[in-house]
C-alpha positions as a Markdown table, in Angstrom:
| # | Residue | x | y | z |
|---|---|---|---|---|
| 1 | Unk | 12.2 | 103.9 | -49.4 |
| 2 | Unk | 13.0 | 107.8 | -48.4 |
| 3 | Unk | 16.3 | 108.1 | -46.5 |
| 4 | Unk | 17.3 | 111.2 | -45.5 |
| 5 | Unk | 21.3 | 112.0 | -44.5 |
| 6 | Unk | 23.3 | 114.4 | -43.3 |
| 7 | Unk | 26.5 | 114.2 | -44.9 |
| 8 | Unk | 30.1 | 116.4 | -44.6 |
| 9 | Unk | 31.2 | 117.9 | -47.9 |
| 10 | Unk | 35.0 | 118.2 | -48.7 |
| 11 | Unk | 35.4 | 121.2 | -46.6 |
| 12 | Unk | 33.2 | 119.9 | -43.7 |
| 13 | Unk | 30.1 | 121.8 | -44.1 |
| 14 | Unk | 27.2 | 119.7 | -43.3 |
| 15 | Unk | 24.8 | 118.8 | -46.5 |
| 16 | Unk | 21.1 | 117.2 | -46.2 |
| 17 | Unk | 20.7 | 114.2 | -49.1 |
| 18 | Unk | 17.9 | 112.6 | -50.2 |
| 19 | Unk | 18.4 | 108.6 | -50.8 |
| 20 | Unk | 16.3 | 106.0 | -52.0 |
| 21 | Unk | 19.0 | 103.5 | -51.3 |
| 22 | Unk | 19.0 | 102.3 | -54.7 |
| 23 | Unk | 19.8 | 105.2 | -57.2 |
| 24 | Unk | 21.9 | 108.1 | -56.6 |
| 25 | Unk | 21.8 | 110.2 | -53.3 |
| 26 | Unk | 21.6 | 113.9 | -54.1 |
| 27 | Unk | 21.7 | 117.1 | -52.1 |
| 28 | Unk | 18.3 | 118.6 | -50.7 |
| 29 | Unk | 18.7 | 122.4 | -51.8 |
| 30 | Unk | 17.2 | 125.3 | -49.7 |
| 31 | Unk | 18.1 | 123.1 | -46.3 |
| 32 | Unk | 21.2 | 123.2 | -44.0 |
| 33 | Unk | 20.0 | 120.4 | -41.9 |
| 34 | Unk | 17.4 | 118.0 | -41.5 |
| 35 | Unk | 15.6 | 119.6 | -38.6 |
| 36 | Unk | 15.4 | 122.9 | -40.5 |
| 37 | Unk | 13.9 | 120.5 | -43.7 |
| 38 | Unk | 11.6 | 119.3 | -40.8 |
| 39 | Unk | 11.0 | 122.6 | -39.5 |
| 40 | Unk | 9.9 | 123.6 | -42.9 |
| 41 | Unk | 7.3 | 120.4 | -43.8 |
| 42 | Unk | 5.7 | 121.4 | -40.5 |
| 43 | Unk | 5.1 | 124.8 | -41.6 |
| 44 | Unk | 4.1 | 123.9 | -45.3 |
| 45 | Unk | 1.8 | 120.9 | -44.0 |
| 46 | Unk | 3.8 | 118.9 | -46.1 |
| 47 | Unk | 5.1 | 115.2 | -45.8 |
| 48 | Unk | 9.3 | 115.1 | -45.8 |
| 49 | Unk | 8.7 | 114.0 | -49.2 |
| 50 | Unk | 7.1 | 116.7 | -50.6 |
| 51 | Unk | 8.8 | 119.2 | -49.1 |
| 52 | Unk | 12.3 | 117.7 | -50.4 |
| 53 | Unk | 10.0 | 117.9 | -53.9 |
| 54 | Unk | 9.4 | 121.4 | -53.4 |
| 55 | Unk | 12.8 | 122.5 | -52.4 |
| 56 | Unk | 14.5 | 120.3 | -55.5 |
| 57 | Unk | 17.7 | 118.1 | -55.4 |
| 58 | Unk | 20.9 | 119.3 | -56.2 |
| 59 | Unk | 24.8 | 117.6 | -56.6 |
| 60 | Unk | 24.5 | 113.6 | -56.7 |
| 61 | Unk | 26.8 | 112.4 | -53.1 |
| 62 | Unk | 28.4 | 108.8 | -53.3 |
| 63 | Unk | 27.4 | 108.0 | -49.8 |
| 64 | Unk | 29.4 | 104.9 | -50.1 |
| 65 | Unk | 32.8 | 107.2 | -50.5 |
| 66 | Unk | 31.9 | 109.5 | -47.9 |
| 67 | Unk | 31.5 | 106.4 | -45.6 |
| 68 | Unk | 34.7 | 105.6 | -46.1 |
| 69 | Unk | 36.0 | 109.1 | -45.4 |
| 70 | Unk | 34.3 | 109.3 | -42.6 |
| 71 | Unk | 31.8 | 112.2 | -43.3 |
| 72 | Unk | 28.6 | 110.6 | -42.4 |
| 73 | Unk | 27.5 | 112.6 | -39.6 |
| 74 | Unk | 24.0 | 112.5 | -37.5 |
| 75 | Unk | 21.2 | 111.8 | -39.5 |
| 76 | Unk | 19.3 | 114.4 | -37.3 |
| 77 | Unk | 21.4 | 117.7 | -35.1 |
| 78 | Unk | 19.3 | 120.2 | -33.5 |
| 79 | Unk | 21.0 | 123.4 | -32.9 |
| 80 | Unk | 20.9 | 123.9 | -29.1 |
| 81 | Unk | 22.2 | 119.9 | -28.1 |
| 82 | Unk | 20.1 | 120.6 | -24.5 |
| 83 | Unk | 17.0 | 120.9 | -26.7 |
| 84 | Unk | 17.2 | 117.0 | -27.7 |
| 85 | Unk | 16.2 | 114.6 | -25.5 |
| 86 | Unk | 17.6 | 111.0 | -25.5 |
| 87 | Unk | 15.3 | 108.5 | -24.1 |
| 88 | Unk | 14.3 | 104.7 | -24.5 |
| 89 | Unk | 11.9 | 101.8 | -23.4 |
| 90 | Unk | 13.4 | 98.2 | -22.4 |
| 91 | Unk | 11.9 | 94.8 | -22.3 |
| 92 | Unk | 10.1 | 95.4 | -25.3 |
| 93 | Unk | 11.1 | 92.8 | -27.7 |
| 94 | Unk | 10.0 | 89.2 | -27.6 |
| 95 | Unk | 12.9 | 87.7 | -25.6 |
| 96 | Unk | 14.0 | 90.5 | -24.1 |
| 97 | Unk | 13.3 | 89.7 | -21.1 |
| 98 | Unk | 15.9 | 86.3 | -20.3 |
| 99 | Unk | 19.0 | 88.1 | -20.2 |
| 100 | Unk | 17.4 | 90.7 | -17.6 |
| 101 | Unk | 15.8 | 88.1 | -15.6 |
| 102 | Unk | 19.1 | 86.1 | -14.9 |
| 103 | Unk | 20.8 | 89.0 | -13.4 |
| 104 | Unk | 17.8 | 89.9 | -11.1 |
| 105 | Unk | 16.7 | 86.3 | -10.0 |
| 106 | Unk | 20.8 | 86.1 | -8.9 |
| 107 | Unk | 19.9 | 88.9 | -6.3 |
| 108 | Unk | 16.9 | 87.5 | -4.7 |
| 109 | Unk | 16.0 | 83.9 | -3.3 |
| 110 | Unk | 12.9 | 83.1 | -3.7 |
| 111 | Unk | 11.2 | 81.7 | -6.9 |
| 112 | Unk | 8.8 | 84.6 | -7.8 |
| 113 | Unk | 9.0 | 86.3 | -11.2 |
| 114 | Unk | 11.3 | 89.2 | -11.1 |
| 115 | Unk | 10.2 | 92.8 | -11.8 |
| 116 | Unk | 11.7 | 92.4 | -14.9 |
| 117 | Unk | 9.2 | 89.4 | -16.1 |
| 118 | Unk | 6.3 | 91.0 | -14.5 |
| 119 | Unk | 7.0 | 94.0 | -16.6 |
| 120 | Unk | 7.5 | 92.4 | -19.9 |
| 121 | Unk | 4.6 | 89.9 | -19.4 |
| 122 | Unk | 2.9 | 93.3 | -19.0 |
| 123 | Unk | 3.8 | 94.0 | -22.3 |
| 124 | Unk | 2.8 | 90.9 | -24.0 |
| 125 | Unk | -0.2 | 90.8 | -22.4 |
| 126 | Unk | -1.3 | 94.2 | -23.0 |
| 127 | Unk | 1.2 | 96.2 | -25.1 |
| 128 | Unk | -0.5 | 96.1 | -28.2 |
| 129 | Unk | -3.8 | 97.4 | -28.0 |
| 130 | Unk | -6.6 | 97.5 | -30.6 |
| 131 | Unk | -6.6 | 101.4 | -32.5 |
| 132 | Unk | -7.3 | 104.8 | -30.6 |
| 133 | Unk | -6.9 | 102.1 | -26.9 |
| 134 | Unk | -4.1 | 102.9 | -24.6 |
| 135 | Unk | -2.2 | 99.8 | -23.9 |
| 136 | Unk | 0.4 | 98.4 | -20.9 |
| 137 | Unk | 3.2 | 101.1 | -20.0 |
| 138 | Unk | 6.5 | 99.7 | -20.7 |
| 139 | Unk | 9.7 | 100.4 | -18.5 |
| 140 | Unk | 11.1 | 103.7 | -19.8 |
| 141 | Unk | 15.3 | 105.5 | -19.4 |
| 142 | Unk | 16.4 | 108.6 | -19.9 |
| 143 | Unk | 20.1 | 108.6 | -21.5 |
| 144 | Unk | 20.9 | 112.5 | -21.8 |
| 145 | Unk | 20.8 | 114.7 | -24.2 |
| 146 | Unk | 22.1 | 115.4 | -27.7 |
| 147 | Unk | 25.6 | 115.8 | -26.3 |
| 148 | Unk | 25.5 | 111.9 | -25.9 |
| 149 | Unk | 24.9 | 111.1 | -29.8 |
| 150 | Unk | 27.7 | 109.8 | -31.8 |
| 151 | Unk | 27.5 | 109.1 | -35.7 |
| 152 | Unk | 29.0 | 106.3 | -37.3 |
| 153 | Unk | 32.9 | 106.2 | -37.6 |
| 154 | Unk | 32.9 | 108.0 | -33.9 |
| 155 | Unk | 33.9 | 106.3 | -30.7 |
| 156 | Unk | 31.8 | 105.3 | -27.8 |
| 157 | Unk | 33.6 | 106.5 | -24.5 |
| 158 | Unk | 32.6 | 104.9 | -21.4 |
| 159 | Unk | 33.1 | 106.8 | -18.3 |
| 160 | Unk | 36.3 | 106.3 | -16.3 |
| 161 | Unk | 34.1 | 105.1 | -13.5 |
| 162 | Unk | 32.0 | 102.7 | -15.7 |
| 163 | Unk | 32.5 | 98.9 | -14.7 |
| 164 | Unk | 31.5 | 97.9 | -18.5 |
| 165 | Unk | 30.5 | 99.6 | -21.5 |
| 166 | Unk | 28.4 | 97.2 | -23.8 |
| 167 | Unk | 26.4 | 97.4 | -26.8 |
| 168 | Unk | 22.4 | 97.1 | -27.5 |
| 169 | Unk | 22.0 | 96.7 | -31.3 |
| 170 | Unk | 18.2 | 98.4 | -31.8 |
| 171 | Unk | 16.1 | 101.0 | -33.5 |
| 172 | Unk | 15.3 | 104.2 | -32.6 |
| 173 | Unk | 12.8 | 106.9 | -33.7 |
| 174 | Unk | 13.2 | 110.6 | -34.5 |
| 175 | Unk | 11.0 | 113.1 | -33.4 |
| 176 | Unk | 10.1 | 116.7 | -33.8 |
| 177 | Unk | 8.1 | 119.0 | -31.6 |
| 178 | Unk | 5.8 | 121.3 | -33.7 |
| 179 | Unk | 4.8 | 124.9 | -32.7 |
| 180 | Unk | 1.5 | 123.8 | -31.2 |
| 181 | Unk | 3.2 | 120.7 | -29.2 |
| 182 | Unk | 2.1 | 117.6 | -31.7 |
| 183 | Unk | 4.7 | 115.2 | -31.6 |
| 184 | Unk | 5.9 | 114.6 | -35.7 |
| 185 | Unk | 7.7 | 111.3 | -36.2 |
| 186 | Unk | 10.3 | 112.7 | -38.7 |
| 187 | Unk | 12.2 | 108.8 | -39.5 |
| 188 | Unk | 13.4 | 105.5 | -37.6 |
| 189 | Unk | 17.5 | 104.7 | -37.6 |
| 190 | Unk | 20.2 | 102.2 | -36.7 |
| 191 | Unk | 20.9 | 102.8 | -33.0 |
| 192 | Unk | 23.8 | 101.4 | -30.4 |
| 193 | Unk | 22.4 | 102.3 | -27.1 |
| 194 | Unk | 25.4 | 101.5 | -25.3 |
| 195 | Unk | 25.2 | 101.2 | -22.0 |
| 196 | Unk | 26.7 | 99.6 | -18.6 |
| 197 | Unk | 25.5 | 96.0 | -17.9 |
| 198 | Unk | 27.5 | 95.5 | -14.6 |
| 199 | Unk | 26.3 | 98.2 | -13.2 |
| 200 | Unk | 22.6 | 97.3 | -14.0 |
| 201 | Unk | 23.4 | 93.5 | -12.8 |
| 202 | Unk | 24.3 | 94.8 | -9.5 |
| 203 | Unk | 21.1 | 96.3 | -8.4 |
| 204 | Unk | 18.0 | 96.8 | -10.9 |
| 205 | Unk | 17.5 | 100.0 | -9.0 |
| 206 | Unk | 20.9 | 101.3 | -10.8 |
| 207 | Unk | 19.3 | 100.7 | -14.0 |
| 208 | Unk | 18.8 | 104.8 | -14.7 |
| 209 | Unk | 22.5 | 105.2 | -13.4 |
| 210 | Unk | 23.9 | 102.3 | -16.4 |
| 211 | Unk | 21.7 | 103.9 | -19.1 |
| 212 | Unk | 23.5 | 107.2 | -18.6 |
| 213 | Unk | 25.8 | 106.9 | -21.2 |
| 214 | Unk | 26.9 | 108.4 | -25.1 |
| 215 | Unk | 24.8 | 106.5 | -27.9 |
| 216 | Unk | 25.1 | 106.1 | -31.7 |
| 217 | Unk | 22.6 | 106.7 | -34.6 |
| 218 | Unk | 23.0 | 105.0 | -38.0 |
| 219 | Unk | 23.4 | 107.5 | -40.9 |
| 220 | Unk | 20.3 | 106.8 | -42.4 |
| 221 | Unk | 16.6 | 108.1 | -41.2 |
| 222 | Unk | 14.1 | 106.2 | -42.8 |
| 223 | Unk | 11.1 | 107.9 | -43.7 |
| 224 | Unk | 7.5 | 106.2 | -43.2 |
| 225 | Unk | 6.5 | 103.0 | -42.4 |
| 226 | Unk | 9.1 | 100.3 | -40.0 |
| 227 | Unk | 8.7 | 97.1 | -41.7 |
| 228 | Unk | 6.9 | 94.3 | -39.4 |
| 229 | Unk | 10.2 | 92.5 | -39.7 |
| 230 | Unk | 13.2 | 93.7 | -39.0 |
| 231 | Unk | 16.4 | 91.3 | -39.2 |
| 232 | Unk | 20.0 | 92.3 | -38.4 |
| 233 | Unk | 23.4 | 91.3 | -37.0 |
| 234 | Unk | 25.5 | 92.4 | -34.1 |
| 235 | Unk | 28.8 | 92.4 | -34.4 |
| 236 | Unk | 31.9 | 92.4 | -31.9 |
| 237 | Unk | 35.6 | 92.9 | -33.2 |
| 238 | Unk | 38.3 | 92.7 | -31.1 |
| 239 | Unk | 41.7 | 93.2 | -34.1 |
| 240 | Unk | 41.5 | 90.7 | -36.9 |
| 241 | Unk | 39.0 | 88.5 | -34.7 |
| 242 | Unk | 35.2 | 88.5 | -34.5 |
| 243 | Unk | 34.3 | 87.6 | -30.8 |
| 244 | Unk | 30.3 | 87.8 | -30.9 |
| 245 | Unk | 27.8 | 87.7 | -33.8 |
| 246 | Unk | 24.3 | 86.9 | -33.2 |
| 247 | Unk | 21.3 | 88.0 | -35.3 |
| 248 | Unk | 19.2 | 90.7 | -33.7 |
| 249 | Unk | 15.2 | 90.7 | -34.7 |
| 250 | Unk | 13.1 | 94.3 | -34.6 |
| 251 | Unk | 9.7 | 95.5 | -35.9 |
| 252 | Unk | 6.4 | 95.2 | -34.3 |
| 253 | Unk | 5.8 | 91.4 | -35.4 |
| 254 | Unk | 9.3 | 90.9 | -32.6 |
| 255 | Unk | 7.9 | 93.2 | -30.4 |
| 256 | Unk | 5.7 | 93.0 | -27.4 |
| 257 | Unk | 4.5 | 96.7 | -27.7 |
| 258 | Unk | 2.9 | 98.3 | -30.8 |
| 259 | Unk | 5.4 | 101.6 | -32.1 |
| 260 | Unk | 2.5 | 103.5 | -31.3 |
| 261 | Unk | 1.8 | 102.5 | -27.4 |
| 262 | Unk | 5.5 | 102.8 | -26.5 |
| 263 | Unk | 5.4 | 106.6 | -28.6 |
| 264 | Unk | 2.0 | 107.1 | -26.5 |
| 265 | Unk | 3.7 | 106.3 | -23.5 |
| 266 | Unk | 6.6 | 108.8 | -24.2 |
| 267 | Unk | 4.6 | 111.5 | -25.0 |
| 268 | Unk | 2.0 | 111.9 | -22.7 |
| 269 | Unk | 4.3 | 113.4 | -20.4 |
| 270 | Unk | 3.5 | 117.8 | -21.5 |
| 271 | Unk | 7.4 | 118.5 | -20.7 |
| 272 | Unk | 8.2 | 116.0 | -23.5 |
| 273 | Unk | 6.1 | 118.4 | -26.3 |
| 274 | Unk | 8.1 | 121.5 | -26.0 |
| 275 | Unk | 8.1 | 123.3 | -29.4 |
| 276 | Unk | 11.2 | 122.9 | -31.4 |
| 277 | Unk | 12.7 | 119.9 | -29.4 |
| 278 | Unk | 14.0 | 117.3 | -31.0 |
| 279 | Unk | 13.6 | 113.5 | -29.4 |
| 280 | Unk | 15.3 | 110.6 | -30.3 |
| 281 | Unk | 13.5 | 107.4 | -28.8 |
| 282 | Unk | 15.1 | 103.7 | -28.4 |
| 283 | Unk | 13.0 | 100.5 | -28.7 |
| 284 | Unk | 15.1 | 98.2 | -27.1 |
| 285 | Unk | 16.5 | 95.0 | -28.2 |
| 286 | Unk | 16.4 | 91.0 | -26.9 |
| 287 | Unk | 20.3 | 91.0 | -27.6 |
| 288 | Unk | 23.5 | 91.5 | -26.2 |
| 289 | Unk | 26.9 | 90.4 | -26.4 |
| 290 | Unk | 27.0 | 90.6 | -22.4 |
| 291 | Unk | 24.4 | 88.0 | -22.1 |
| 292 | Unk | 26.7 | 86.1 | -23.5 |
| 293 | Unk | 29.7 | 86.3 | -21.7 |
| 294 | Unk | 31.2 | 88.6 | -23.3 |
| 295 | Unk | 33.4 | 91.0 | -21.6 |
| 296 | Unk | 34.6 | 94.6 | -24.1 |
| 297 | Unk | 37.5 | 96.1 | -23.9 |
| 298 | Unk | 38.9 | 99.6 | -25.0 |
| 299 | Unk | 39.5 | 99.0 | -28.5 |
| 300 | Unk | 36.9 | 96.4 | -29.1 |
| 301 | Unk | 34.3 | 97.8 | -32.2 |
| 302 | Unk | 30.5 | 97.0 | -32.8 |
| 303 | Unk | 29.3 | 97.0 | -36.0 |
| 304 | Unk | 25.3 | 96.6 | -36.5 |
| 305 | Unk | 24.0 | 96.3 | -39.4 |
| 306 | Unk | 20.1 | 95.4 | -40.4 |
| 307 | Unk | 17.9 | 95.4 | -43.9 |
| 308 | Unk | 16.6 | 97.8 | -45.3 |
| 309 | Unk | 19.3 | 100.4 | -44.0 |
| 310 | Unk | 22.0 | 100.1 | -46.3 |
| 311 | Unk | 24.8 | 101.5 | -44.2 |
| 312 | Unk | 26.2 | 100.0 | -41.0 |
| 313 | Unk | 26.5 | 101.5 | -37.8 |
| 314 | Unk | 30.1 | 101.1 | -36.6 |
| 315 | Unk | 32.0 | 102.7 | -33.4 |
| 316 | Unk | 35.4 | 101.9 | -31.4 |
| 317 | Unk | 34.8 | 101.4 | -28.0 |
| 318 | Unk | 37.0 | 104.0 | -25.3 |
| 319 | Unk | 37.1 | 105.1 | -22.0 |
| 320 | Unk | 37.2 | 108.7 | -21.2 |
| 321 | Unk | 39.6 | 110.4 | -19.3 |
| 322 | Unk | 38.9 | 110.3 | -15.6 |
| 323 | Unk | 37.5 | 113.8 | -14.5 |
| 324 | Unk | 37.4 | 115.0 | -10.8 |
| 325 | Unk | 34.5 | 116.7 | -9.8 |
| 326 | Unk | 34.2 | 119.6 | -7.2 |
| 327 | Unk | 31.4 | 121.1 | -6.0 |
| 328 | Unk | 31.5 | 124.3 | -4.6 |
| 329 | Unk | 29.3 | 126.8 | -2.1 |
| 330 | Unk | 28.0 | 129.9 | -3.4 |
């Protein structure tokens, strides 16, 4: 399968390579990044593929070496950070819904099914409708902008105010806006999208305020197809010692939505098909080290890793420096 990269060369500059995950990765020529490569299918009415044809492959990359150097960067940048949205739908994977519906049954007394469970059972009910129907609308987050992405090898920071920062091993899709506002699905990647459990626990009505938070992309953006099945493992490391590992399933045949209804659901919305944005969209996941007791620390890394990427996804957990805020009359 297509991958497409963006990888640091020896003196930093950013370099778009072509992978098939097999052979040897070489440099796209003509491109500076994959958005402009995107930019530049669009225009030619060409697939990725065809365009990185067209434009011909250059230098072979060892992508393992510059993994280990620490040059994988983004698989996706757009040049204006404000102009890429960061966005996600929860309680979309089969099972996704136990770990949310212990926290909010622990905050009300009766024995009624939580919003949580009514929304998923939504979703398995009616989240993947037959082709050209619209289908259940899933819960949907907004995490920031492109500000908030981290590549591999890059830390997390959690926010000096944060009462946890925890990982959410999932996949994500890439999107481009074309000139006429169709929504172009450039690739799907390996995704953390961290965010703050406690806070969520707490009140479900704080869920927008937990999701706020930095996330990380894998290196590689798969072109075409997600597989049905999707199998990976989560990982915690906390020095020498592994203190959670669980499996973590994706693709549709997990899922209680269809790719399709929750990229529907995204983009029905006008102000999400502005021309030249970039979107990077999370499909949410059934597991989390939280759920299990777990409790991070500064220091701890996650490392997710899933077939067919090739390359894990691994970041140090941090907290940022508290900042004071003052707000001021004009």
């Amino acid at each position: 399968m297509l991958r497409i990269l963006q990888v640091k060369d020896g003196s930093g500059k950013l370099q778009v390579v072509a992978w098939d995950g097999e052979g040897a990765a070489r440099v796209v020529q003509g491109v500076s990044s994959t958005y402009e490569l995107a930019q530049q299918a669009i225009a030619a009415g060409q697939t990725l593929a065809q365009r990185i044809d067209a434009a011909g492959l250059g230098d072979i990359v060892d992508v393992q070496r510059a993994a280990d150097e620490g040059r994988l960067a983004l698989p996706i940048t757009h040049p204006d950070p404000g102009h890429f949205v960061v966005a996600g739908t929860g309680l979309t994977h089969l099972g996704s819904a136990d770990g949310r519906d212990k926290m909010h049954k622990a905050a009300q007394s009766s024995e009624k099914p939580t919003d949580s469970m009514r929304m998923f059972l939504m979703g398995v009910e009616g989240g993947k409708p037959a082709p050209g129907q619209i289908g259940a609308q899933p819960e949907w987050f907004y995490k920031g902008n492109g500000t908030q992405l981290r590549a591999t090898g890059d830390d997390l920071a959690s926010p000096a105010f944060a009462l946890d920062g925890g990982e959410e091993p999932e996949l994500a899709g890439i999107y481009l806006i074309g000139p006429d506002g169709t929504p172009f699905r450039i690739g799907f990647c390996l995704a953390n999208e961290f965010s703050d459990h406690v806070t969520e626990k707490g009140n479900y009505l704080w869920l927008a305020h937990s999701k706020l938070r930095q996330a990380s992309l894998g290196a590689e953006l798969l072109v075409g197809d997600l597989p049905d099945h999707v199998e990976g493992t989560s990982r915690v490391r906390r020095g020498d010692q592994v203190i959670f590992e669980k499996p973590f399933l994706s693709g549709e045949a997990n899922m209680s939505h269809t790719i399709a209804n929750l990229e529907h659901h995204n983009f029905k919305y006008e102000l999400f098909r502005e021309p030249g944005d970039l979107h990077v969209h999370f499909f949410g996941t059934a597991t989390l080290s939280f759920s299990e007791g777990v409790k991070t620390e500064p220091g701890d890394v996650f490392e997710i890793a899933a077939a067919p990427f090739k390359l894990p996804l691994v970041n140090r957990l941090t907290v940022a420096a508290n900042k004071a805020v003052t707000i001021k009359k004009l």
